[in-house]
C-alpha positions as CSV (number, residue, x, y, z in Angstrom):
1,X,-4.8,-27.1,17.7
2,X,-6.5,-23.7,16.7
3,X,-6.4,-23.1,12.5
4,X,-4.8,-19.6,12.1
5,X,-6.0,-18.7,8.8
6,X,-4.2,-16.1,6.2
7,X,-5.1,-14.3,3.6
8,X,-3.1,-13.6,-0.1
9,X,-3.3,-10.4,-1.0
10,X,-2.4,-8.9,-4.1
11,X,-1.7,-5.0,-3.9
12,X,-1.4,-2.9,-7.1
13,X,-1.2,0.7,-7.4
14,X,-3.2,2.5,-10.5
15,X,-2.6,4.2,-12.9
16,X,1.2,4.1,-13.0
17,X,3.2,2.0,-15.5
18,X,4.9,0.2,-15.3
19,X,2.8,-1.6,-13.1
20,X,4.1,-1.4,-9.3
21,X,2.7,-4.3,-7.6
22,X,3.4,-6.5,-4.2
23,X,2.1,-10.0,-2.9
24,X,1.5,-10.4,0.8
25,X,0.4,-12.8,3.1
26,X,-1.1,-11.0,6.4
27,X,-3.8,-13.3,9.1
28,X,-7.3,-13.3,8.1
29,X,-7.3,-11.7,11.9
30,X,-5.4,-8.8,10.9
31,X,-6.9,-5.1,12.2
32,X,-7.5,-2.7,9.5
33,X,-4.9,-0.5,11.2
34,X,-2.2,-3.1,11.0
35,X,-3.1,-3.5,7.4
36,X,-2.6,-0.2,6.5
37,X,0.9,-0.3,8.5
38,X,1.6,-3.6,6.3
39,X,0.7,-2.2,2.8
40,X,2.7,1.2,3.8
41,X,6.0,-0.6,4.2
42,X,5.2,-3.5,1.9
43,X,4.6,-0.4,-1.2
44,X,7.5,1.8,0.3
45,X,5.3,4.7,1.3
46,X,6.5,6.6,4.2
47,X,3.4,6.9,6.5
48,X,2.7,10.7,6.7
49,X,-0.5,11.0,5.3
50,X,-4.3,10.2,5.5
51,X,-5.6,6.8,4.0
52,X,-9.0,5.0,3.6
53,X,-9.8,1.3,2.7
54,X,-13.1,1.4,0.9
55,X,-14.6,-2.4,1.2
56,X,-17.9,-3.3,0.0
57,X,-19.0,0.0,-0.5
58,X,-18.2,0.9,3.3
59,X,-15.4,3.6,4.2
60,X,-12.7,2.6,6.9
61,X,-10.0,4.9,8.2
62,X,-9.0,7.1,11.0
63,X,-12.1,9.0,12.0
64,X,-11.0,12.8,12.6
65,X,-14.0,15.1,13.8
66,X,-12.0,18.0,12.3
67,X,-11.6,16.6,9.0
68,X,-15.5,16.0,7.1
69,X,-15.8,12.8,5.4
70,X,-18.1,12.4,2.3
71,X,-19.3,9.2,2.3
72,X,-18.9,9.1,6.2
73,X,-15.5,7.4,7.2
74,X,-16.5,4.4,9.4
75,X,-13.6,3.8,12.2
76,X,-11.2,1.4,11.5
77,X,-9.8,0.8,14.7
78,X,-11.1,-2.4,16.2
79,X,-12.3,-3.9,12.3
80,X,-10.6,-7.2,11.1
81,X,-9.9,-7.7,7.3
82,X,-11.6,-10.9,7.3
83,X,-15.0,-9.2,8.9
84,X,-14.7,-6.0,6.8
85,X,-14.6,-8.3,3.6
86,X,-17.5,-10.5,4.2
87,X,-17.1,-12.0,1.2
88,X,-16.1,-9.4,-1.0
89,X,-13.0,-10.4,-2.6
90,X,-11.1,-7.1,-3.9
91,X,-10.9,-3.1,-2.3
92,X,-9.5,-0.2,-2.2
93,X,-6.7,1.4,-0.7
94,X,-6.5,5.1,-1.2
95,X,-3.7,6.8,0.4
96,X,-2.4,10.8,0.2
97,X,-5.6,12.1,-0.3
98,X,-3.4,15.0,-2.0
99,X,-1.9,12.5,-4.5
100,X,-4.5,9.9,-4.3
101,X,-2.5,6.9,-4.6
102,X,-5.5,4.3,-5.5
103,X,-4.4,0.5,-4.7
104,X,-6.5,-2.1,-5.7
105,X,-6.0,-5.4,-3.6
106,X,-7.6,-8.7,-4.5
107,X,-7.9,-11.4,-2.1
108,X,-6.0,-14.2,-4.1
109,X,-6.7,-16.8,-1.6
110,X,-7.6,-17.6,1.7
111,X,-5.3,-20.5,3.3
112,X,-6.9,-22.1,6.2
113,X,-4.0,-22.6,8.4
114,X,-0.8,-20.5,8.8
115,X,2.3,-23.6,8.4
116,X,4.5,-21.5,11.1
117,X,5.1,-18.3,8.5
118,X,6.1,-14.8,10.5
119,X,2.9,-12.6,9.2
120,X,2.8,-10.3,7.7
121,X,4.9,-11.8,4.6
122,X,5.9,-10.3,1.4
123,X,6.0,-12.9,-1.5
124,X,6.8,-11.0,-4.6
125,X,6.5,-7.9,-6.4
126,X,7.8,-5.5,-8.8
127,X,9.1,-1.9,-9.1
128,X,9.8,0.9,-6.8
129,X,7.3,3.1,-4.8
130,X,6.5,6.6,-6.2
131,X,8.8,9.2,-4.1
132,X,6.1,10.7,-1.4
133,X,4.6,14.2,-2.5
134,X,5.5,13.9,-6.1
135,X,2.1,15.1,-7.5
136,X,0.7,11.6,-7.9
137,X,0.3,9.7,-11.1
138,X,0.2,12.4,-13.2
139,X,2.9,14.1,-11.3
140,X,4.7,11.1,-11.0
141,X,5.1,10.9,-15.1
142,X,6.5,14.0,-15.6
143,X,8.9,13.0,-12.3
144,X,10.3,10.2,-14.5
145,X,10.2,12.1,-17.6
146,X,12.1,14.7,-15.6
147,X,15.2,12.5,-14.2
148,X,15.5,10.4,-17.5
149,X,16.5,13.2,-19.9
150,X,19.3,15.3,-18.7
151,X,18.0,17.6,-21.2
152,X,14.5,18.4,-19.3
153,X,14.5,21.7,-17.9
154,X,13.2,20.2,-14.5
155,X,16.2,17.6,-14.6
156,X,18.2,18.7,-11.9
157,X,15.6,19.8,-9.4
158,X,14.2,16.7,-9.4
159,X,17.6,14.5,-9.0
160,X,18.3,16.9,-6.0
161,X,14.9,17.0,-4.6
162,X,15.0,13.1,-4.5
163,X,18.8,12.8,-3.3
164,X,20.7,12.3,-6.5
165,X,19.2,9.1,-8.4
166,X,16.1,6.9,-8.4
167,X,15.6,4.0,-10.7
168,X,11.4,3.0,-10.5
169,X,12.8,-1.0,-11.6
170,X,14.3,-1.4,-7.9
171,X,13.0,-3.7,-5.8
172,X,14.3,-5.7,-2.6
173,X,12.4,-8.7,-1.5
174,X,14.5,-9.1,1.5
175,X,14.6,-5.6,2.6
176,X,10.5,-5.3,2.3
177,X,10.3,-8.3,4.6
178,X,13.2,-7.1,7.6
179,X,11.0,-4.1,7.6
180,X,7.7,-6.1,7.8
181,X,9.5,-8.2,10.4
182,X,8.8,-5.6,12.9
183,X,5.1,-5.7,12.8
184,X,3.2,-6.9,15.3
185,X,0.0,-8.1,14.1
């Protein structure tokens, strides 16, 4: 029987507090592309803009000719987590390039054999994604500060520009993993 090993990942976003944070479990296999699908829905991001995973000092993402890279931006099409790592045992995951929503993910531990789990997983985590496009950290803090005192003269712009409430404790477990149900890795 062949050993399918998987990886625990921690993912945590900077420079936000509180701290918004996930635990996954993805195959040591898993493409770089399908990781980045897998942290996108595990965080709550909505997909719409550039990202980059820097691992041991290399640069993965999707290579654009139109768009300059500096350090170059290796492909990440056909890389594997477990052969981009090679040993290293935290990255980065940089997505919006605008906002520059940094993740750090540590590799918590490598289990040698998958005992019949549906990868990718979500374990645990805390707090609710950052609305897309709010300005990133910074911006995010003065979102917050914004919606939480309804005397804030950017109160009501920001309730309606986010659909009427958002509370940054929410979190649903089960509603992470229907979503990461549909991934094919």
């Amino acid at each position: 029987m062949k050993l399918t090993p998987m990886y625990q990942l921690r993912i945590e976003l900077q420079r936000v507090k509180p701290l918004i944070w996930r635990r996954v479990l993805v195959p040591a296999a898993i493409r770089l592309p399908t990781l980045h699908a897998t942290i996108q829905v595990a965080m709550g991001w909505g997909g719409g803009h550039l990202h980059e995973f820097v691992i041991a000092e290399v640069h993965y993402g999707h290579v654009d000719p139109d768009f300059p890279y500096d350090p170059p931006l290796q492909s990440e099409t056909r890389i594997s987590l477990k052969s981009a790592l090679a040993g290293t045992k935290t990255f980065r995951y940089v997505y919006d390039f605008g906002d520059d929503w940094e993740h750090r993910i540590k590799v918590e531990k490598l289990w040698p054999d998958n005992p019949g789990f549906k990868l990718p997983m979500l374990l645990s985590g805390a707090n609710a994604c950052p609305p897309e496009d709010v300005g990133g950290a910074y911006g995010y803090l003065e979102f917050l500060e914004a919606i939480r005192d309804p005397n804030h003269k950017e109160h009501a712009t920001m309730l309606d520009w986010i659909g009427g409430s958002f509370d940054p404790a929410a979190f649903n477990d089960d509603e992470v993993n229907a979503r990461l149900s549909t991934i094919r890795t």
